[in-house]
Jmol script that loads the backbone (N, CA, C; Angstrom):
load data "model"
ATOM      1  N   UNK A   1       7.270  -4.616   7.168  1.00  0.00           N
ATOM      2  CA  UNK A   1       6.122  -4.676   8.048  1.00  0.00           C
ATOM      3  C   UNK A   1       5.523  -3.281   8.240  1.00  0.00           C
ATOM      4  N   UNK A   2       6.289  -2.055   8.309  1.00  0.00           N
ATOM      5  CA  UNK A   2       5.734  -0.837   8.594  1.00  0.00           C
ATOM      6  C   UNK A   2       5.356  -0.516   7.047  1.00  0.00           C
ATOM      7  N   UNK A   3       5.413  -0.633   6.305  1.00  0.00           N
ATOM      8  CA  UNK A   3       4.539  -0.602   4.795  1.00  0.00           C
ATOM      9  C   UNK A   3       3.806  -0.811   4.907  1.00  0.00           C
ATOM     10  N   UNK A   4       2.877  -1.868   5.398  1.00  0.00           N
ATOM     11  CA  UNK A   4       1.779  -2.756   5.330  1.00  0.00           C
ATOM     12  C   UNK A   4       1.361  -2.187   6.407  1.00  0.00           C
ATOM     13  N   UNK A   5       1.289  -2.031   7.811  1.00  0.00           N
ATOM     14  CA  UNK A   5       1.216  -1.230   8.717  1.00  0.00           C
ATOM     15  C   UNK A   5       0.318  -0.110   8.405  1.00  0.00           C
ATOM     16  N   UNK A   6       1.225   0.546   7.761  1.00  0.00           N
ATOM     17  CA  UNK A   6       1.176   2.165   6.843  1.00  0.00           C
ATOM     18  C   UNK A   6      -0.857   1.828   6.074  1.00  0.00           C
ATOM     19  N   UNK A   7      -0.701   0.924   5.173  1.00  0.00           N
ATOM     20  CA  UNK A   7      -0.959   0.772   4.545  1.00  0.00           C
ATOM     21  C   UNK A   7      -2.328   0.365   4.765  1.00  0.00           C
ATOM     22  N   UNK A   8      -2.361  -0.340   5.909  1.00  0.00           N
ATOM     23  CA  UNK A   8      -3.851  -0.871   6.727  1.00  0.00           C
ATOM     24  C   UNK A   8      -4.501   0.373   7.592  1.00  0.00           C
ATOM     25  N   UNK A   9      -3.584   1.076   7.971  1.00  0.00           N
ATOM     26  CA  UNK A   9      -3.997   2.236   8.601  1.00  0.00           C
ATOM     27  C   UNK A   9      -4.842   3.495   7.545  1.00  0.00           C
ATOM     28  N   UNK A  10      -4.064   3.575   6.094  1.00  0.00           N
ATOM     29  CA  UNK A  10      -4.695   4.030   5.238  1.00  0.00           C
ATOM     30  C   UNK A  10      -6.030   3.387   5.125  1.00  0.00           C
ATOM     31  N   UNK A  11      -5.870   2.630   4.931  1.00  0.00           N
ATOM     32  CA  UNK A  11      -7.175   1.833   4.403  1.00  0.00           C
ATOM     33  C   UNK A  11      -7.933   2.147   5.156  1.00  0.00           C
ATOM     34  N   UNK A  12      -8.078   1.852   6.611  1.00  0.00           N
ATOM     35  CA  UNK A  12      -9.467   2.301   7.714  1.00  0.00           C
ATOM     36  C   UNK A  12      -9.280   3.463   7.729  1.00  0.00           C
ATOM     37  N   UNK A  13      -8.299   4.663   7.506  1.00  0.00           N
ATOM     38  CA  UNK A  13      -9.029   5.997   7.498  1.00  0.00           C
ATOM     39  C   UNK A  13      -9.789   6.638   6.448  1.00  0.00           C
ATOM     40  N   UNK A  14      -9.845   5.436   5.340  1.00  0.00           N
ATOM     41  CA  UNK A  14     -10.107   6.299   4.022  1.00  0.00           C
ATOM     42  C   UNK A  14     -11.815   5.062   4.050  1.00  0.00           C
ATOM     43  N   UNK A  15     -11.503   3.913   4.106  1.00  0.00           N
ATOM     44  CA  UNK A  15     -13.314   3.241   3.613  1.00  0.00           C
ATOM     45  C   UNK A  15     -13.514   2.761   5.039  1.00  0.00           C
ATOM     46  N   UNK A  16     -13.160   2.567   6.175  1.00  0.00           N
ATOM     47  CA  UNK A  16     -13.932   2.279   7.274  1.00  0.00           C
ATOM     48  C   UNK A  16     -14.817   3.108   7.657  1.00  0.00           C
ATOM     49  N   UNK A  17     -15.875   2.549   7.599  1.00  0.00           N
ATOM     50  CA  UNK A  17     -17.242   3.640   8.091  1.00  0.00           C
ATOM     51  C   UNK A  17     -17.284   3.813   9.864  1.00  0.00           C
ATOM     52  N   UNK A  18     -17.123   3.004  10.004  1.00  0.00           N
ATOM     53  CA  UNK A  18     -17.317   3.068  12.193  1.00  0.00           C
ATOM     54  C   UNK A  18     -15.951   3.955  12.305  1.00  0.00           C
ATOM     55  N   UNK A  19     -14.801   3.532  11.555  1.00  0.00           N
ATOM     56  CA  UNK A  19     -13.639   4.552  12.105  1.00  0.00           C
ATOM     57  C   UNK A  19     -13.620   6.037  11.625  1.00  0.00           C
ATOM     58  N   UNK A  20     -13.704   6.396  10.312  1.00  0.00           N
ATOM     59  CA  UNK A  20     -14.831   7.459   9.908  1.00  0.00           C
ATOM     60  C   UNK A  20     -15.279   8.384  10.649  1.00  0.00           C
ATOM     61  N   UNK A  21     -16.656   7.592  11.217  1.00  0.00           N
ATOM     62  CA  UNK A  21     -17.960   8.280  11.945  1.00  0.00           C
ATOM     63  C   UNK A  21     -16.812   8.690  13.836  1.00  0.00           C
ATOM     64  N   UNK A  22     -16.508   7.402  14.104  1.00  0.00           N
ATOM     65  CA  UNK A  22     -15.904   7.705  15.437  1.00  0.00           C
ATOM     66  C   UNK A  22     -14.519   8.393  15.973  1.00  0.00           C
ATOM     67  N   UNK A  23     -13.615   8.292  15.151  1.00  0.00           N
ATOM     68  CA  UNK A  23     -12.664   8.963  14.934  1.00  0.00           C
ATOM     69  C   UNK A  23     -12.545   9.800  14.491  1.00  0.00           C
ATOM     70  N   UNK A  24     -13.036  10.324  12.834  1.00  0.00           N
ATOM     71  CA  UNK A  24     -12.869  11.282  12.320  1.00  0.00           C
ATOM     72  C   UNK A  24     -13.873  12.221  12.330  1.00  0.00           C
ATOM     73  N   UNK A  25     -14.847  12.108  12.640  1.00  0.00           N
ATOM     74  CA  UNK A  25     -16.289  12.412  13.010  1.00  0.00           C
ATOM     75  C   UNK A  25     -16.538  12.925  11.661  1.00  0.00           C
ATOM     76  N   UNK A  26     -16.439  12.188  10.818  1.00  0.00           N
ATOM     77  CA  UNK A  26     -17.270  12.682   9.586  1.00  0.00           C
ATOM     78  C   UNK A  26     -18.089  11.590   9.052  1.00  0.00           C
ATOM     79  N   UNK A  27     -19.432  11.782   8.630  1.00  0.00           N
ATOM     80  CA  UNK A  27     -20.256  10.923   7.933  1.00  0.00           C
ATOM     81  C   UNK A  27     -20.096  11.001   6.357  1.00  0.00           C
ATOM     82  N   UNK A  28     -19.220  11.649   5.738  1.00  0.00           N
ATOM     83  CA  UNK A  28     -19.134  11.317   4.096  1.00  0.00           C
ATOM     84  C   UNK A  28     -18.818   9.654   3.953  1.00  0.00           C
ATOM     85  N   UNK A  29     -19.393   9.305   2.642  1.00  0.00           N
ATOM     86  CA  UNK A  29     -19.219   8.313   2.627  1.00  0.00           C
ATOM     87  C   UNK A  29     -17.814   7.761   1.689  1.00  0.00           C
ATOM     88  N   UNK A  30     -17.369   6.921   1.686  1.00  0.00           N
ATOM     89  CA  UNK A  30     -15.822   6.613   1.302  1.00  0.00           C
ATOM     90  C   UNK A  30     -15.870   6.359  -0.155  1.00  0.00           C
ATOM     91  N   UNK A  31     -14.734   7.244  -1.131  1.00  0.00           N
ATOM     92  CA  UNK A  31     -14.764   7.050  -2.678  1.00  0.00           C
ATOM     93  C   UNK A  31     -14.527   5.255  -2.831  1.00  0.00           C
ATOM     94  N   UNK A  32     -15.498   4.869  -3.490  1.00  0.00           N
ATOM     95  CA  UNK A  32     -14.874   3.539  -3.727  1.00  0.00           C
ATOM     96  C   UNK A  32     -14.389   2.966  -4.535  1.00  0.00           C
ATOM     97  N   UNK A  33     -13.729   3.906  -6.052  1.00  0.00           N
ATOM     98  CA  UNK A  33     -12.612   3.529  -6.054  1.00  0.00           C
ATOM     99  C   UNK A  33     -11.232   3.826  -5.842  1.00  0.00           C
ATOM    100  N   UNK A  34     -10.901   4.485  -4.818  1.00  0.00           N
ATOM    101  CA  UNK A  34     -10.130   4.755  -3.909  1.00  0.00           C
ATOM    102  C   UNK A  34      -9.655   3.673  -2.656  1.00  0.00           C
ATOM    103  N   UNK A  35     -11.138   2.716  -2.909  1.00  0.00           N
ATOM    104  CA  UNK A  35     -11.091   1.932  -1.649  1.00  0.00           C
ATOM    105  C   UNK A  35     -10.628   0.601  -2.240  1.00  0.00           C
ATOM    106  N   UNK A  36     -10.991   0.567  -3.484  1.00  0.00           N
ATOM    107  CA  UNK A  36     -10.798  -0.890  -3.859  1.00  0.00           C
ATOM    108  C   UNK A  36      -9.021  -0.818  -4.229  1.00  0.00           C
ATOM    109  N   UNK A  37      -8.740   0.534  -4.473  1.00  0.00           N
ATOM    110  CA  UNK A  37      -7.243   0.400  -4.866  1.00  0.00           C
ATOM    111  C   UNK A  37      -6.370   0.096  -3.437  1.00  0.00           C
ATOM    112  N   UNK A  38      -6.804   0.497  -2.531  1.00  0.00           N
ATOM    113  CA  UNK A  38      -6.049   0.235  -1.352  1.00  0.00           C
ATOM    114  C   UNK A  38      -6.585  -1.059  -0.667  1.00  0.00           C
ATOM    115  N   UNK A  39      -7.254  -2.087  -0.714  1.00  0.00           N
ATOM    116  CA  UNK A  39      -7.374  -2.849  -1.052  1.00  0.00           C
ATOM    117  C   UNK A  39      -6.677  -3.721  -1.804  1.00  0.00           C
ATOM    118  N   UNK A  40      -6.778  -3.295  -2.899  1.00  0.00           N
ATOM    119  CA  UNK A  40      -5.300  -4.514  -3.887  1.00  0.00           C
ATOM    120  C   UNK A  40      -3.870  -3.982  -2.991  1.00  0.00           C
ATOM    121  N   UNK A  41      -3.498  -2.933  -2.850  1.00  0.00           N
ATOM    122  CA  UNK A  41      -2.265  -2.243  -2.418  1.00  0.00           C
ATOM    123  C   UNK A  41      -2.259  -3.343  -0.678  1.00  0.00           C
ATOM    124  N   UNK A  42      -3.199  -3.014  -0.086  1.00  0.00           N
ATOM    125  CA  UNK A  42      -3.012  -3.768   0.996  1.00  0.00           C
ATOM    126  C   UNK A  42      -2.872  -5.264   1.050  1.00  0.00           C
ATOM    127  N   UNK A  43      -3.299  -5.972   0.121  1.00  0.00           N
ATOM    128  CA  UNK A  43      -3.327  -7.180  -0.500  1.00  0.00           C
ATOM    129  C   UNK A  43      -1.510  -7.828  -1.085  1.00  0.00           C
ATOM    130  N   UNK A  44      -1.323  -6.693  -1.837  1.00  0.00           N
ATOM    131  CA  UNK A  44      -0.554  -6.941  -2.137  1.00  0.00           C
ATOM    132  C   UNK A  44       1.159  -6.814  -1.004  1.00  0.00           C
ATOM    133  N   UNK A  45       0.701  -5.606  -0.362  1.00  0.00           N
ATOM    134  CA  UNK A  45       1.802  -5.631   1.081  1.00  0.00           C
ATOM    135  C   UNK A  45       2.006  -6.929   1.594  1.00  0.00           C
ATOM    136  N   UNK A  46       0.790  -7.481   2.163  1.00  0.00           N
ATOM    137  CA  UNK A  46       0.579  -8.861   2.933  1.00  0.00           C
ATOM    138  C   UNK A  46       1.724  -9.791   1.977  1.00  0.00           C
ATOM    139  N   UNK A  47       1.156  -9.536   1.040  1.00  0.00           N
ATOM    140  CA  UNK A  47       1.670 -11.028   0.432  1.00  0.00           C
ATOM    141  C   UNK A  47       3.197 -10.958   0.375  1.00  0.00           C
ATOM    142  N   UNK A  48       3.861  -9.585  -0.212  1.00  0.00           N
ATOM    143  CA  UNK A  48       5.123  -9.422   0.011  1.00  0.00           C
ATOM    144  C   UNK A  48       5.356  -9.696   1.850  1.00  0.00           C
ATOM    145  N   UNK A  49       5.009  -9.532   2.706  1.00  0.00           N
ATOM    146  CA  UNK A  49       5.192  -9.857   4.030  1.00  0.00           C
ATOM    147  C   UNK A  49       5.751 -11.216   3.932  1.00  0.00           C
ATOM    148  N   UNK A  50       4.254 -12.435   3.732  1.00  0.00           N
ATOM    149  CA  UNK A  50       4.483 -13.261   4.030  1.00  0.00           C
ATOM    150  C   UNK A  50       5.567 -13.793   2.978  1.00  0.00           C
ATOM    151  N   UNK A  51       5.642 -13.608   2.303  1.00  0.00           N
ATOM    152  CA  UNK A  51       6.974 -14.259   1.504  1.00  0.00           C
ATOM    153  C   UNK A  51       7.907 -13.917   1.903  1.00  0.00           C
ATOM    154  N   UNK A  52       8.267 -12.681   2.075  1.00  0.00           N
ATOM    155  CA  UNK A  52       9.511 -12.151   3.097  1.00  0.00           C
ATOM    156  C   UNK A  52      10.016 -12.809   4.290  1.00  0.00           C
ATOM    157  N   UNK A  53       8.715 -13.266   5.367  1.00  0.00           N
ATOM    158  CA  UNK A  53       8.755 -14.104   6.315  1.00  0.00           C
ATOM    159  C   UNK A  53       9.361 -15.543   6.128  1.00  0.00           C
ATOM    160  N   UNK A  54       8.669 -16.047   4.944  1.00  0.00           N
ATOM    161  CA  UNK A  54       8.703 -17.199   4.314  1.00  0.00           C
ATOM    162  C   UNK A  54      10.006 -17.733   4.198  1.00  0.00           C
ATOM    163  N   UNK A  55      10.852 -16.620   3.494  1.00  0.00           N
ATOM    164  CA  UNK A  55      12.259 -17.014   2.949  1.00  0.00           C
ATOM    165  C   UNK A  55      12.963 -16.899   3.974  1.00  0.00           C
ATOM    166  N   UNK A  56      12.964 -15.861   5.375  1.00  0.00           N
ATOM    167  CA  UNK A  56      13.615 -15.769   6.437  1.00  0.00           C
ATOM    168  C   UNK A  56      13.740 -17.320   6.782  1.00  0.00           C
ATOM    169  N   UNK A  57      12.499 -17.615   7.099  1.00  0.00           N
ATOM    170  CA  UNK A  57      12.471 -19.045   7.677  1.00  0.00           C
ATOM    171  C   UNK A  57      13.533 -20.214   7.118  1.00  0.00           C
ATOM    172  N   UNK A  58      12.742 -20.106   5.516  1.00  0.00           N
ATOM    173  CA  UNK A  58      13.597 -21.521   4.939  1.00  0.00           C
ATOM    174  C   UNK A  58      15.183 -21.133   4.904  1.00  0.00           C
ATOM    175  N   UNK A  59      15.635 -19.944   4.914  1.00  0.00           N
ATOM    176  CA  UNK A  59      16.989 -19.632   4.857  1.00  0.00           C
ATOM    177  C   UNK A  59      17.511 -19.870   6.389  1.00  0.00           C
ATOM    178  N   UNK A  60      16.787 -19.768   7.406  1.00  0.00           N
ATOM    179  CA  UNK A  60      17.081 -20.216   8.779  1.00  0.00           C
ATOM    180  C   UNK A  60      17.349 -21.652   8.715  1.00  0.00           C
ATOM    181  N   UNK A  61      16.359 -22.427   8.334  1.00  0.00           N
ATOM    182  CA  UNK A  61      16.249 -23.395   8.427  1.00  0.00           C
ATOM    183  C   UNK A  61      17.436 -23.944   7.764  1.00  0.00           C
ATOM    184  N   UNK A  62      17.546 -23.681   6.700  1.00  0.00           N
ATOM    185  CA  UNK A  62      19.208 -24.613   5.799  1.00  0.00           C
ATOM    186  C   UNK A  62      20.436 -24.130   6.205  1.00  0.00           C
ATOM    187  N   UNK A  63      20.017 -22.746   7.177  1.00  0.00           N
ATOM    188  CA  UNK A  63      21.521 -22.550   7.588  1.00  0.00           C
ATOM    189  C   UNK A  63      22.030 -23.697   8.948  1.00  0.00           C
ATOM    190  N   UNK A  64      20.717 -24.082   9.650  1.00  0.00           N
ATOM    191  CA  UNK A  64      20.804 -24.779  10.899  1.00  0.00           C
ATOM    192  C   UNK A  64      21.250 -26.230  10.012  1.00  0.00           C
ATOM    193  N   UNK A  65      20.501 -26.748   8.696  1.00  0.00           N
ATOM    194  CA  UNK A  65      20.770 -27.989   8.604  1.00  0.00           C
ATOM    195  C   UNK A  65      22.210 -27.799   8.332  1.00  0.00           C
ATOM    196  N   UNK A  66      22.867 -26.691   7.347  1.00  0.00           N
ATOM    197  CA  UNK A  66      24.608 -26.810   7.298  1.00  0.00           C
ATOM    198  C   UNK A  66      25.470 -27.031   8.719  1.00  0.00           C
ATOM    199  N   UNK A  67      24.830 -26.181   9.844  1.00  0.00           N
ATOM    200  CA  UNK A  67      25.855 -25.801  11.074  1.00  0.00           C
ATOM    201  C   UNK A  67      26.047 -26.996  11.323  1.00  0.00           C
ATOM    202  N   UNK A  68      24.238 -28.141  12.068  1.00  0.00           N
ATOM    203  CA  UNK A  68      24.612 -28.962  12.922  1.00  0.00           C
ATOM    204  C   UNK A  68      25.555 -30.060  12.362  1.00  0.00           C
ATOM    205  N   UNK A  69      25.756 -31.273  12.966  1.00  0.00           N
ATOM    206  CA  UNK A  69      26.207 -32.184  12.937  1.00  0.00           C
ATOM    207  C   UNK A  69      25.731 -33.144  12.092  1.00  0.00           C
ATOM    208  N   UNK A  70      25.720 -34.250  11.425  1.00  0.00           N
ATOM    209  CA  UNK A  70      25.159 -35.427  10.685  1.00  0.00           C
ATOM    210  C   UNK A  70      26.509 -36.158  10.948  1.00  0.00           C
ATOM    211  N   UNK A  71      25.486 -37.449  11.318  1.00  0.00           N
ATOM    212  CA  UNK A  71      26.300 -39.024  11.378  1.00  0.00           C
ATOM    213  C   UNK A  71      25.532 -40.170  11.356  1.00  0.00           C
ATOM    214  N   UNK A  72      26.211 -40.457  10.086  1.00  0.00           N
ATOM    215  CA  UNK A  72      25.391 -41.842   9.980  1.00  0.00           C
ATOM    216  C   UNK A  72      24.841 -43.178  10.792  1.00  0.00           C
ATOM    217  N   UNK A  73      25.906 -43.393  11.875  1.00  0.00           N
ATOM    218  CA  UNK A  73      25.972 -44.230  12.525  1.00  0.00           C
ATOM    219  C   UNK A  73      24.474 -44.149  13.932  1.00  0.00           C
ATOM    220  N   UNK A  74      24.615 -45.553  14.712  1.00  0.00           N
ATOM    221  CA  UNK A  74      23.024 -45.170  15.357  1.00  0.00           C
ATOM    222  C   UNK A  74      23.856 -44.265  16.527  1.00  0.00           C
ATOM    223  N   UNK A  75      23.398 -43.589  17.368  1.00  0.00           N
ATOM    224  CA  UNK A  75      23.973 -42.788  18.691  1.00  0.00           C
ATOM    225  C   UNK A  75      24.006 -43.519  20.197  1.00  0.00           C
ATOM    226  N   UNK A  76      23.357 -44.927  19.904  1.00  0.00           N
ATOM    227  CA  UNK A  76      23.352 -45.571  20.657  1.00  0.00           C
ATOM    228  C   UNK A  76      23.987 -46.688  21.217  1.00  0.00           C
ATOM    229  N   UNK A  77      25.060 -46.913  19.699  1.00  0.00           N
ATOM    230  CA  UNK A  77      26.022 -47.673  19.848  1.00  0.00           C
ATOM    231  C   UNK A  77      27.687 -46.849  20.365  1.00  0.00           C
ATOM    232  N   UNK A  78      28.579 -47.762  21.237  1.00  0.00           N
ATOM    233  CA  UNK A  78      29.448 -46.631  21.362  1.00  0.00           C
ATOM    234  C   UNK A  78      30.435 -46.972  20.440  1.00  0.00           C
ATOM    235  N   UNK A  79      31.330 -46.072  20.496  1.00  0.00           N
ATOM    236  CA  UNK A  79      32.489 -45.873  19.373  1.00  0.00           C
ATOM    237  C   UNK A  79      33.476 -46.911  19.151  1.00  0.00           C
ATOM    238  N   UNK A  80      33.817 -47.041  17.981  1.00  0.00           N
ATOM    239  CA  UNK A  80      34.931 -48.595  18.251  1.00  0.00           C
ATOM    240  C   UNK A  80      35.802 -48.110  18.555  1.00  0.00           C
ATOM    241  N   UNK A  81      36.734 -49.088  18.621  1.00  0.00           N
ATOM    242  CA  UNK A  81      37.796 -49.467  19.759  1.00  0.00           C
ATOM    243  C   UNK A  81      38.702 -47.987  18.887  1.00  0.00           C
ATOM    244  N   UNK A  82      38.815 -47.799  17.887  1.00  0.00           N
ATOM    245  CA  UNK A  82      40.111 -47.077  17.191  1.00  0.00           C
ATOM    246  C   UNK A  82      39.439 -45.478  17.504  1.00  0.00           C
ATOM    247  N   UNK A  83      38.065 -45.360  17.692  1.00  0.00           N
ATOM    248  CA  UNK A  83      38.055 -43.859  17.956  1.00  0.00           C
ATOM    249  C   UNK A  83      38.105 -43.206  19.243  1.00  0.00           C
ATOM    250  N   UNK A  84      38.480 -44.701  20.422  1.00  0.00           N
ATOM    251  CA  UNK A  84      38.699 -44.201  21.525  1.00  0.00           C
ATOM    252  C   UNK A  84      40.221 -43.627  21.951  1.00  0.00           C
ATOM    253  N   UNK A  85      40.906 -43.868  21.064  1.00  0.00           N
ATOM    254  CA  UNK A  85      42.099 -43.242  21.463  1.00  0.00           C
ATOM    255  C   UNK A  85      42.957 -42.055  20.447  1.00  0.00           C
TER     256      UNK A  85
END
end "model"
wireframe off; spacefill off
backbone 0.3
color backbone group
């Protein structure tokens, strides 16, 4: 996440024009292809993010389906006579 972070922050200090003019107080205008590369670079962070996120999840998720419980039977019926004792 602090890659991408990193990486968006580059990006508006190098082709954002309002952040530029107001922050940096300079009116040059931004190399653009400098801009389009950070651009793919920022593009490409995201996407490693969300896949990163992605796999957290589904690996959460199958660890919960191993932990809990499964039983076939309905939960509403009670137990026969032999598992009460």
């Amino acid at each position: 996440m602090q890659e991408h972070d990193d990486t968006v922050r580059e990006h508006e200090r190098e082709c954002d024009m309002e952040y530029r003019l107001l922050v940096l107080d300079t009116i040059e205008s931004p190399d653009p292809v400098l801009c389009e590369e950070l651009e793919g670079e920022k593009a490409r962070k995201t996407t490693y993010f969300l896949g990163s996120v992605g796999l957290f999840m589904a690996t959460g998720v199958g660890g919960l389906v191993m932990v809990l419980p499964y039983e076939n039977r309905d939960p509403k019926q009670p137990p026969s006579g032999r598992e009460l004792r």
